[in-house]
C-alpha positions as CSV (number, residue, x, y, z in Angstrom):
1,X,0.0,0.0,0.0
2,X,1.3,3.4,-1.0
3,X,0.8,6.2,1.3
4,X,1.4,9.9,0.0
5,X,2.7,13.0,2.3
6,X,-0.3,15.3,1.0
7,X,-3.2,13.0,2.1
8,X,-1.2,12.0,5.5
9,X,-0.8,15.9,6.1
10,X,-4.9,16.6,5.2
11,X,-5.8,13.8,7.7
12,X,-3.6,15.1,10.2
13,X,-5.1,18.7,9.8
14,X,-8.9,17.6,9.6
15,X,-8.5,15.1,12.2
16,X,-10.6,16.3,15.2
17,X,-8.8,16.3,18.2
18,X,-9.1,14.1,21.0
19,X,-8.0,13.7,24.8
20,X,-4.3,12.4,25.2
21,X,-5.3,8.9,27.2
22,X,-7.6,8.1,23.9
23,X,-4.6,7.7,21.9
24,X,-4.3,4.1,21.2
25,X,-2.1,1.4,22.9
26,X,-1.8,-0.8,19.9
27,X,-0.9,1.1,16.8
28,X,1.9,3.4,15.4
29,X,1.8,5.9,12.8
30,X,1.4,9.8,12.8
31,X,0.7,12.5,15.2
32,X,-0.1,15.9,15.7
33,X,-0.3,17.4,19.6
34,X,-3.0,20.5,20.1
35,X,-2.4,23.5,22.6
36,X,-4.9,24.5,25.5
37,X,-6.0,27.2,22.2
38,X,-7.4,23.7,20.4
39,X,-4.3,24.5,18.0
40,X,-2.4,21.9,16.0
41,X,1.2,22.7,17.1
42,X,3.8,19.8,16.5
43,X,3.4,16.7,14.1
44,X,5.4,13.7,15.1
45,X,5.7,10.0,14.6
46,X,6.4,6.8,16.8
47,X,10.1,6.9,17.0
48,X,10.4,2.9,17.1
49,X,8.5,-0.5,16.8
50,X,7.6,-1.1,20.2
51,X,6.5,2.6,20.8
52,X,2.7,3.1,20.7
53,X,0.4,6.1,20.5
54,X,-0.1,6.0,23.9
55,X,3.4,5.6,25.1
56,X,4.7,8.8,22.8
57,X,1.9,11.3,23.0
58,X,0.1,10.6,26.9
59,X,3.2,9.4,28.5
60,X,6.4,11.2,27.2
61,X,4.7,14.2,25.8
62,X,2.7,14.6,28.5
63,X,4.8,13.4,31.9
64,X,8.5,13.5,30.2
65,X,10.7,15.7,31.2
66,X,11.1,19.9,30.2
67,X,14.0,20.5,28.3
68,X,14.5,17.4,25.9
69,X,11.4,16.2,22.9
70,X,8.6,16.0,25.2
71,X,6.8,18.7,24.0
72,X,3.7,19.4,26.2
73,X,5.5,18.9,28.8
74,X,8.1,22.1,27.6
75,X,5.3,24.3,25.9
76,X,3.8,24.3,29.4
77,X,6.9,24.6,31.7
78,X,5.6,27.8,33.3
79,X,3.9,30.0,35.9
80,X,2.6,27.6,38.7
81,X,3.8,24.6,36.7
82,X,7.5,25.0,36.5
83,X,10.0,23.1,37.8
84,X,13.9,23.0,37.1
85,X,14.6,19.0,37.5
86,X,18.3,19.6,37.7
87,X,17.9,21.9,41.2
88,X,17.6,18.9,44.3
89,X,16.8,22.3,46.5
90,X,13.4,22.6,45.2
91,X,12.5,19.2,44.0
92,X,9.6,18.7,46.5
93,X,8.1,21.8,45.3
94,X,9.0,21.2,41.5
95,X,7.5,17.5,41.5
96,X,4.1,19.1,42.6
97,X,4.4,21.4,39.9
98,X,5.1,18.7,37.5
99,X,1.7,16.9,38.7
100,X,-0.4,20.0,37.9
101,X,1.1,20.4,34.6
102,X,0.5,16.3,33.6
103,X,-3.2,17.5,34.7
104,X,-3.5,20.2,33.1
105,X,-2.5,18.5,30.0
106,X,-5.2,15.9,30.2
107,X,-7.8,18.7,30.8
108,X,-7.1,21.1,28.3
109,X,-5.0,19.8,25.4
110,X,-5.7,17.4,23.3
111,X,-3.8,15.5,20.1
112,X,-4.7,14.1,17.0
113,X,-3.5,10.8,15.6
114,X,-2.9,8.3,12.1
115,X,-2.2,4.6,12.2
116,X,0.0,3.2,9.4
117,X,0.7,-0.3,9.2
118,X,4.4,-1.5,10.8
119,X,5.6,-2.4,7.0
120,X,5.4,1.5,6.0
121,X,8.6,3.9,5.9
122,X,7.1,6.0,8.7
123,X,10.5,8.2,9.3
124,X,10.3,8.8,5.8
125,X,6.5,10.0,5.7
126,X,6.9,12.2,8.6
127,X,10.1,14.3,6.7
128,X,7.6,14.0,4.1
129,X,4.6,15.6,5.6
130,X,7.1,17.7,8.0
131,X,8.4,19.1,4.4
132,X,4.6,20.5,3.5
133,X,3.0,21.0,6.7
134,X,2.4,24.6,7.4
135,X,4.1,27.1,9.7
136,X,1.6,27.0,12.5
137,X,0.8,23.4,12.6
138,X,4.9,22.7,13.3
139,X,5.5,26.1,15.5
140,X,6.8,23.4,18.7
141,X,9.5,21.2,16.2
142,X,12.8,22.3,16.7
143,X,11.2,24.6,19.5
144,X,10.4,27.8,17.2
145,X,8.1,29.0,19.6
146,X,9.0,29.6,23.5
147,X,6.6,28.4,26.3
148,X,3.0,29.7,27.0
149,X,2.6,32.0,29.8
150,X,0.6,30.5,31.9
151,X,-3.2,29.9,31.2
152,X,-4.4,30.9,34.6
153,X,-8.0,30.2,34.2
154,X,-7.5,27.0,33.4
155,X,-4.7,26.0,35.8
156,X,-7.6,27.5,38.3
157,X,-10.2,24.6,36.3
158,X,-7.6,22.3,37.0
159,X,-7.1,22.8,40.6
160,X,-10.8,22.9,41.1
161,X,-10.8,19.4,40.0
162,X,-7.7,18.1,41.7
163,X,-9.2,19.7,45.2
164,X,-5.8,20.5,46.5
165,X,-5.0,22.1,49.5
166,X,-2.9,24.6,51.1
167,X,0.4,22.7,51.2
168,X,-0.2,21.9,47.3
169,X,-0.7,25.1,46.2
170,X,2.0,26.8,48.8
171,X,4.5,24.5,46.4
172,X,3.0,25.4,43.6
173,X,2.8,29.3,44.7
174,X,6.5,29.2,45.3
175,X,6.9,27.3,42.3
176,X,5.5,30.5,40.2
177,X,7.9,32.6,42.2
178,X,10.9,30.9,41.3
179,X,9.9,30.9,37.8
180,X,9.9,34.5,37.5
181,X,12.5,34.8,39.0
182,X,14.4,32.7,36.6
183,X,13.2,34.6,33.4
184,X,14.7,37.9,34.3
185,X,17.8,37.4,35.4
186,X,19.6,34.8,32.9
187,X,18.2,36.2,29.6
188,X,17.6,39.8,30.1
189,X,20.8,41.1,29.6
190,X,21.2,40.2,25.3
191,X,18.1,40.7,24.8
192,X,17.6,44.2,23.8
193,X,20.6,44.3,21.7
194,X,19.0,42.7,18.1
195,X,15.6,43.4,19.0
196,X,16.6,47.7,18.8
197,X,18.5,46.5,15.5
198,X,15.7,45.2,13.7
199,X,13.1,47.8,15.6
200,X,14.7,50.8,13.7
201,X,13.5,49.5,10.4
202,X,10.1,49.5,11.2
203,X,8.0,52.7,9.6
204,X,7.5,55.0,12.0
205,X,3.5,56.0,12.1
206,X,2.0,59.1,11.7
207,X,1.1,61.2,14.7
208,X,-2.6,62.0,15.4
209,X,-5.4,63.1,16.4
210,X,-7.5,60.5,14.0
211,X,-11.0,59.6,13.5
212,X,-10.9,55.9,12.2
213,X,-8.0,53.3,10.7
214,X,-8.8,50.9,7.9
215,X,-5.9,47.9,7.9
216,X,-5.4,46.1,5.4
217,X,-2.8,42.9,4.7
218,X,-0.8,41.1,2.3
219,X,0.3,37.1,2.3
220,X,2.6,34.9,1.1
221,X,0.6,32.0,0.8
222,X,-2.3,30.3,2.1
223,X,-1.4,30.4,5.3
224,X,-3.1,33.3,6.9
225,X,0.0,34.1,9.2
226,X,2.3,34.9,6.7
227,X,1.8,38.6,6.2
228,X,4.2,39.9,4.3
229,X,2.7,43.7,3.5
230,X,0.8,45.4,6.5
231,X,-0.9,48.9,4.9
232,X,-2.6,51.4,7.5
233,X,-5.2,54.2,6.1
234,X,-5.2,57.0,8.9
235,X,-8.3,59.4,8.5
236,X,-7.6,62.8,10.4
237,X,-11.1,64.8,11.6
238,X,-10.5,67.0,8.5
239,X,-11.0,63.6,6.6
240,X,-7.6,63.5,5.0
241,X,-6.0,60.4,5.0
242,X,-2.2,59.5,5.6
243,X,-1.0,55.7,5.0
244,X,1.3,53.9,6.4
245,X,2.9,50.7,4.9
246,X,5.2,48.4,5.6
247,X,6.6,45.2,4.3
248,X,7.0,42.3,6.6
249,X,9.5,39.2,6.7
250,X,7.0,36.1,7.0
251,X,10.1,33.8,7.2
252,X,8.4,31.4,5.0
253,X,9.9,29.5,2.4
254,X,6.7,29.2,0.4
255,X,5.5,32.2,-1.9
256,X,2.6,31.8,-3.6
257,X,0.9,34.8,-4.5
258,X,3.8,36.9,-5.9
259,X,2.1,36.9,-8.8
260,X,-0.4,38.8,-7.4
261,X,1.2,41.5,-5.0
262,X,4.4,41.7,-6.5
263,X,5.7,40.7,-3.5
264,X,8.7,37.8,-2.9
265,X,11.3,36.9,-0.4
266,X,14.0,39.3,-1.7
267,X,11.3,42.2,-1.4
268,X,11.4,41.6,2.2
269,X,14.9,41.2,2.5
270,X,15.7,43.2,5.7
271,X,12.1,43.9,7.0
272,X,11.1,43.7,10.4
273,X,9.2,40.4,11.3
274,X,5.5,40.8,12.2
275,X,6.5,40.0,16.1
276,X,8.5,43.8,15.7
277,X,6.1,45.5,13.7
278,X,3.1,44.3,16.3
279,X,4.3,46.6,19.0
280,X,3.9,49.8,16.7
281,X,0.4,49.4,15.5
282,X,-0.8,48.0,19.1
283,X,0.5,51.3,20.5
284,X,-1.4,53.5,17.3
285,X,-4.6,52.2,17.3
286,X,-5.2,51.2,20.6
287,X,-9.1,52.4,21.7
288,X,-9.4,53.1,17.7
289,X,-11.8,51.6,15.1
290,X,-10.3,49.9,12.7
291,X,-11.8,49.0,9.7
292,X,-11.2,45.8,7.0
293,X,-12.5,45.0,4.0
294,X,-14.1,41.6,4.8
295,X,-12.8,39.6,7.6
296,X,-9.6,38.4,5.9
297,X,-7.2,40.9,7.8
298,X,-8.1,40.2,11.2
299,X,-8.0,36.6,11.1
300,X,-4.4,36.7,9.2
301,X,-3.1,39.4,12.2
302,X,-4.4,36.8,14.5
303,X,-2.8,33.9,13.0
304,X,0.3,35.9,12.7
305,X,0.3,36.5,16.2
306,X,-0.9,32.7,17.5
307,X,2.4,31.8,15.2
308,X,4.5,34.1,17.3
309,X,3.0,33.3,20.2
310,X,1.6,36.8,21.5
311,X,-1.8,37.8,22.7
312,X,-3.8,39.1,19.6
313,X,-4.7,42.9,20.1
314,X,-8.6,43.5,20.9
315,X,-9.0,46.3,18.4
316,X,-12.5,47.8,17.7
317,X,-12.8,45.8,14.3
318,X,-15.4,47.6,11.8
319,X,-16.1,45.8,8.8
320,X,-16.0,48.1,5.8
321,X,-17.7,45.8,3.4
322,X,-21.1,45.9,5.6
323,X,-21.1,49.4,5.1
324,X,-20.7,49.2,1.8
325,X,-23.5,46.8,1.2
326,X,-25.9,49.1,3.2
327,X,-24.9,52.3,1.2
328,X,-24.9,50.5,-2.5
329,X,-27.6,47.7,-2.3
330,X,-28.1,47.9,-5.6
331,X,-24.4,45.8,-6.3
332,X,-26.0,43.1,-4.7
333,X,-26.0,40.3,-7.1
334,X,-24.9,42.8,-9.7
335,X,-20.7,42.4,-9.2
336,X,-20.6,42.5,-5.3
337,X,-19.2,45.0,-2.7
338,X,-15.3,43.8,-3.0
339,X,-12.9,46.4,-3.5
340,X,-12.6,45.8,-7.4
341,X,-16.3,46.5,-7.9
342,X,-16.3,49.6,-5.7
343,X,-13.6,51.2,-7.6
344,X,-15.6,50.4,-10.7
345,X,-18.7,51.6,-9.3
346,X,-17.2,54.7,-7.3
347,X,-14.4,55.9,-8.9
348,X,-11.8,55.0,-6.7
349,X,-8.4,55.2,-7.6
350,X,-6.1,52.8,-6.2
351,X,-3.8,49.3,-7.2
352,X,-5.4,46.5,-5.8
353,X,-3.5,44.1,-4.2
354,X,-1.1,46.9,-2.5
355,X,-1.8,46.8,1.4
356,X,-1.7,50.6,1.4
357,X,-3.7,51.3,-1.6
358,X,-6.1,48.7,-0.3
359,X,-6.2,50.4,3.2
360,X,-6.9,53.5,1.7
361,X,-9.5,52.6,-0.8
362,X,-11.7,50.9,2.5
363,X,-10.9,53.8,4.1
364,X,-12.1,55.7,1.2
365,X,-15.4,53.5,1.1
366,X,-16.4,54.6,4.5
367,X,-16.0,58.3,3.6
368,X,-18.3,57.5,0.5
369,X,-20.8,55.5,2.5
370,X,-21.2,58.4,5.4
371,X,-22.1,60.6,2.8
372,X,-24.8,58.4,1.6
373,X,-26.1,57.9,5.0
374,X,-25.4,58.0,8.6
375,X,-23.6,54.7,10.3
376,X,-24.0,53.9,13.6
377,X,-21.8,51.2,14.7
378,X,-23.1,48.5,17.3
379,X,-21.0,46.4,19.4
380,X,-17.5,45.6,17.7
381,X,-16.7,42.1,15.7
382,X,-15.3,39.9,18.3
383,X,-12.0,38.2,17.9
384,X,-13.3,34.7,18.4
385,X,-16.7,33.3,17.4
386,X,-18.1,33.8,14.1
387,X,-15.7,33.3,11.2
388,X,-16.4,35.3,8.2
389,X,-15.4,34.1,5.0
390,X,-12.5,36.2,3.2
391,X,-12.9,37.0,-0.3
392,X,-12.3,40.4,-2.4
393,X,-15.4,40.5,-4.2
394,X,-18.2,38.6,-3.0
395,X,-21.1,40.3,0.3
396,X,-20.2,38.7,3.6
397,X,-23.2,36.9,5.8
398,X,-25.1,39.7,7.0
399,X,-24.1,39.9,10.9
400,X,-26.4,42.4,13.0
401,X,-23.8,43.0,16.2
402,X,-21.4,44.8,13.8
403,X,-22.5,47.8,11.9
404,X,-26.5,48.7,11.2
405,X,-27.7,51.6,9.3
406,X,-29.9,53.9,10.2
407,X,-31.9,55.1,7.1
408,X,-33.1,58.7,6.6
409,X,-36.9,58.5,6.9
410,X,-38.8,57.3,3.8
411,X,-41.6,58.5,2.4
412,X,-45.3,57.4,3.4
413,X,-45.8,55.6,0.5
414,X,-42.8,53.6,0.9
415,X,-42.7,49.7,2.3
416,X,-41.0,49.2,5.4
417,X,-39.2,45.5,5.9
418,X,-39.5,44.8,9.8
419,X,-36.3,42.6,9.8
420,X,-34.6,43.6,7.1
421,X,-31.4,41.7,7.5
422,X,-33.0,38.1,7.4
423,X,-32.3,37.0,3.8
424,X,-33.8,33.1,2.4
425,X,-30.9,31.5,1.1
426,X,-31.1,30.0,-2.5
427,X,-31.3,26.5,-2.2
428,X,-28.9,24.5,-4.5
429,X,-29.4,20.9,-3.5
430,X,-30.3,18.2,-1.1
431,X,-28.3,15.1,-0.7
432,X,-28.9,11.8,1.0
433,X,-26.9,10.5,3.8
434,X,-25.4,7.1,3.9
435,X,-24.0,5.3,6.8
436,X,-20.1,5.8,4.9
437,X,-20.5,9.6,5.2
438,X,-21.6,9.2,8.8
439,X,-18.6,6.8,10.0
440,X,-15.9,8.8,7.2
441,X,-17.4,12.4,8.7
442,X,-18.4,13.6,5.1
443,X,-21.3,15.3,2.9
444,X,-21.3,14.1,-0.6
445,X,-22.2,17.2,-3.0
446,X,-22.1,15.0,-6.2
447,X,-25.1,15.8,-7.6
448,X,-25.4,20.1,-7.3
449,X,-21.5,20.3,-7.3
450,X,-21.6,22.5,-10.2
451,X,-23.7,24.8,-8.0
452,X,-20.1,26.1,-6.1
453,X,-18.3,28.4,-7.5
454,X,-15.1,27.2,-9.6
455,X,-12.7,29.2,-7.8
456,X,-12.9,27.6,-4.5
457,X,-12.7,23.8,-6.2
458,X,-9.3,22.6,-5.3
459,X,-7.0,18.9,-5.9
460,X,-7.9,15.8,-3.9
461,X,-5.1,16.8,-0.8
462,X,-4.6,19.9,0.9
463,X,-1.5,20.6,-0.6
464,X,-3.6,21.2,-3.5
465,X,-6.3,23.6,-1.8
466,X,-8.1,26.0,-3.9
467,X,-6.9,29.8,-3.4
468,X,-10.2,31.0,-2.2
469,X,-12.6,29.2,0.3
470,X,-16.6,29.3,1.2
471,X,-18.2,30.1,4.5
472,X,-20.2,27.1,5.8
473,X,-23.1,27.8,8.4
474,X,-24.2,24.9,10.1
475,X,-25.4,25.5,13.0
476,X,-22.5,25.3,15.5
477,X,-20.6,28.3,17.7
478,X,-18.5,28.8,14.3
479,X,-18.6,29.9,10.6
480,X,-16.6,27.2,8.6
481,X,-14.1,28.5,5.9
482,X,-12.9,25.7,3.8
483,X,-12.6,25.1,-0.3
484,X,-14.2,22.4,-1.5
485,X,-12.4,18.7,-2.4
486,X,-12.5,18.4,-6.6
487,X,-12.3,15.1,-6.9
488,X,-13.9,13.3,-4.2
489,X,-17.0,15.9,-4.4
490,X,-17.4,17.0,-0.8
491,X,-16.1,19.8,1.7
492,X,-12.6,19.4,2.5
493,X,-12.2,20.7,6.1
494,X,-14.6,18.0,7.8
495,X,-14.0,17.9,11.4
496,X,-17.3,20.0,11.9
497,X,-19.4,17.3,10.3
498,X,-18.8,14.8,13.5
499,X,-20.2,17.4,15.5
500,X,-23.1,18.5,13.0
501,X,-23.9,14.5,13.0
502,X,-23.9,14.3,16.3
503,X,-25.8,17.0,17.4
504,X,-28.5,16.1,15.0
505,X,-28.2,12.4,15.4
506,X,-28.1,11.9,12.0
507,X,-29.1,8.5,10.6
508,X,-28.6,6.9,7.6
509,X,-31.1,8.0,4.8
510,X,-31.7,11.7,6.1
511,X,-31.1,14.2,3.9
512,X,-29.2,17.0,4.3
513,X,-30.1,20.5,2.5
514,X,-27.7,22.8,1.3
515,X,-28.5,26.8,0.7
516,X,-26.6,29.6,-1.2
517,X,-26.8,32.7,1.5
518,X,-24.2,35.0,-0.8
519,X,-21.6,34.6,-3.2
520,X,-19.5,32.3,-1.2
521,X,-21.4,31.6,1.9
522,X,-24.1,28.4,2.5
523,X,-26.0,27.3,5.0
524,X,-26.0,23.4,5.5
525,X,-29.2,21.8,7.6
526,X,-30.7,18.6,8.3
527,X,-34.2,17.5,6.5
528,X,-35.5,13.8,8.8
529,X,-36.2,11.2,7.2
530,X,-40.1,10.1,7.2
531,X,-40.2,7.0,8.4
């Protein structure tokens, strides 16, 4: 049997997670472990013959020693959970640390896992998969990412369930002294030496007062961390706007969209990394709103920042293409509110595809819209939740926390709509489903496939993903983004369709309905079965 890197590497990624003492006792084969964030971080293999599942990930990963491979129990090494097993002084303290740390581990990470049969090469299928596998799903190999800080809500969850008392969490207590203790001293002195070096090359930003931001970013590829152009639009109270742009070194080794942006590897030759330029535009737009053109740029500067391992900024997101849609309704359906139809439509001068000039045009697009009609802005769009799907020129779901507009009054004779953000979705087809989709977690689209759009068909493995993706409402906490699998005829990402089985304990012969809501974004829902 022949086993190829790309499909081992799509399993891998889809995989849904699972507790650490599920991982089997009797098989070998491929593994991923996932942080307390539900992140895949580090993709492994059984090292030898006799090494099981359980023996790698919930034993040494888990309760093997800081320091060497045992990588959950390094990535967590910290706050109330460190110890330094070479110091006999404070082993008592450290081994109780060590305790609540294999705890924590079984509470609040998790791992994913791939049997291969004994007779396959599996050193040489992990180089393989190690070779494609993105940034973020590797950060912990060769330890390119430092240790959490501690996750003290959940270490509290954890001690809750232990019910330890005083002299436990004295140890522990002391444990989180001594820990601080040993960051600062050893590693503080070099530290600000290449850090200023690299600083100085960041753009300095313009000085204020300002009204609003709109951000806009660049990539390298498909993975949303590797920003490699950052562009700024600042709008002064006047309504003049200044940009500010910079280009970022993703420190990837994959460029995919050069052709797009112009943009390679010798462009940002010598730029600041994203973990320098972060620090600038947290201090500038701190308390600002900040628009984006759909919700591409704020999940790419939170992956960036999951891949560095910093805390992602809680800026007062706006989205830009709501507006848009409220103040122009009549693009609906009729080329879109993306940034290449608004420049048709309004005017606007700019080169897509330039983080600047794409900063500026949203920015421009808001100045439009407020001339059209008032915006009032409701609560912000939250960092977590609800995904929104990232495309330049397609509406986004319609999402009533973030932006509403208020309507000068209309005329007597006029119609009101009493909900007039509800919208029926277009229904494009209804499959049946069979007991293989339910044990394989899949939704065959066979018969309406035609129905998606071309652009967000992709190869039959991840490595051969389509460029753009749909958004997938199904009823959970989240928005799906995911392309759509070309040859086997079904949604690639599938680790949400366990759930949406479950939770709707699907059967074999129930059909499932599938709706159009926008350009790029469907609603999937269960239809019984009549018995």
């Amino acid at each position: 049997m022949r086993f190829f890197a790309e499909d081992l590497l799509s399993a891998l990624l889809e995989a849904a997670p699972r507790p650490t003492c599920e991982a089997p006792r009797d098989a070998r084969g491929l593994y991923g472990l996932v942080d307390h964030h539900g992140d895949l971080r580090y993709i492994g293999s059984t090292s030898s013959s006799d090494q099981t599942f359980y023996e790698r990930i919930h034993q040494r990963h888990r309760t093997g020693s800081e320091g060497m491979s045992h990588y959950f129990s390094a990535m967590y090494n910290t706050g109330r959970m460190w110890r330094d097993r070479t110091d006999p002084l404070t082993k008592a303290d450290g081994d109780i640390a060590k305790a609540l740390r294999n705890e924590f581990v079984v509470d609040h990470c998790r791992a994913v896992w791939l049997p291969l049969p004994d007779t396959a090469d599996i050193a040489r299928l992990e180089a393989e998969v190690l070779s494609l596998a993105p940034d973020h799903a590797i950060a912990w190999n060769r330890r390119r990412m430092q240790a959490y800080d501690e996750p003290v809500d959940l270490v509290e969850a954890t001690l809750r369930r232990l019910g330890w008392g005083a002299r436990e969490k004295a140890a522990i207590e002391r444990q989180r002294l001594r820990f601080l203790s040993a960051m600062v001293a050893p590693v503080a002195a070099p530290a600000p030496k290449p850090a200023a070096t690299r600083q100085t090359r960041v753009t300095p930003f313009p000085k204020g007062p300002f009204r609003f931001f709109a951000l806009d970013v660049e990539t390298a590829n498909n993975d949303r961390s590797s920003i490699c152009q950052i562009g700024v639009a600042c709008v002064r109270p006047d309504n003049s706007i200044e940009t500010w742009v910079t280009h970022v070194d993703p420190q990837v080794d994959r460029w995919v969209f050069t052709y797009l942006h112009g943009i390679s590897a010798r462009t940002v030759q010598g730029a600041p990394t994203f973990a320098e330029v972060l620090p600038v535009l947290r201090d500038a737009l701190n308390g600002a709103t900040v628009y984006q053109h759909s919700g591409f740029d704020r999940s790419a500067v939170a992956a960036a920042c999951g891949h560095c391992g910093l805390p992602v900024p809680q800026w007062d997101w706006r989205d830009s293409v709501h507006v848009a849609r409220a103040a122009w309704p009549e693009l609906r359906g009729n080329g879109g509110h993306g940034l290449a139809s608004l420049k048709q439509h309004l005017g606007l001068m700019f080169e897509h595809h330039d983080a600047g000039e794409d900063a500026r045009a949203a920015a421009e697009v808001v100045l439009r819209a407020e001339g059209v009609q008032p915006v009032r802005t409701q609560p912000p769009v939250q960092t977590g939740g609800v995904t929104i799907a990232d495309d330049e020129d397609f509406d986004l779901i319609e999402d009533d926390n973030t932006v509403t507009v208020v309507h000068e009054p209309a005329a007597a004779s006029m119609p009101s709509d009493p909900n007039p953000l509800q919208h029926t979705g277009r229904h494009i087809g209804t499959t049946e489903i069979t007991q293989g989709n339910i044990d394989n977690n899949h939704i065959y689209l066979r018969n309406f496939f035609e129905e998606f759009p071309a652009d967000a068909i992709g190869g039959s493995n991840r490595a051969s993903a389509a460029r753009r993706e749909i958004a997938v409402d199904w009823g959970g906490g989240t928005v799906v983004m995911t392309d759509l699998d070309g040859q086997k005829k079904f949604f690639r990402k599938r680790g949400w369709i366990r759930e949406f089985f479950e939770r709707h304990g699907v059967r074999a012969g129930d059909m499932v309905t599938v709706e159009e809501l926008a350009p790029y974004s469907y609603r999937v829902a269960l239809q019984r079965r009549i018995s």
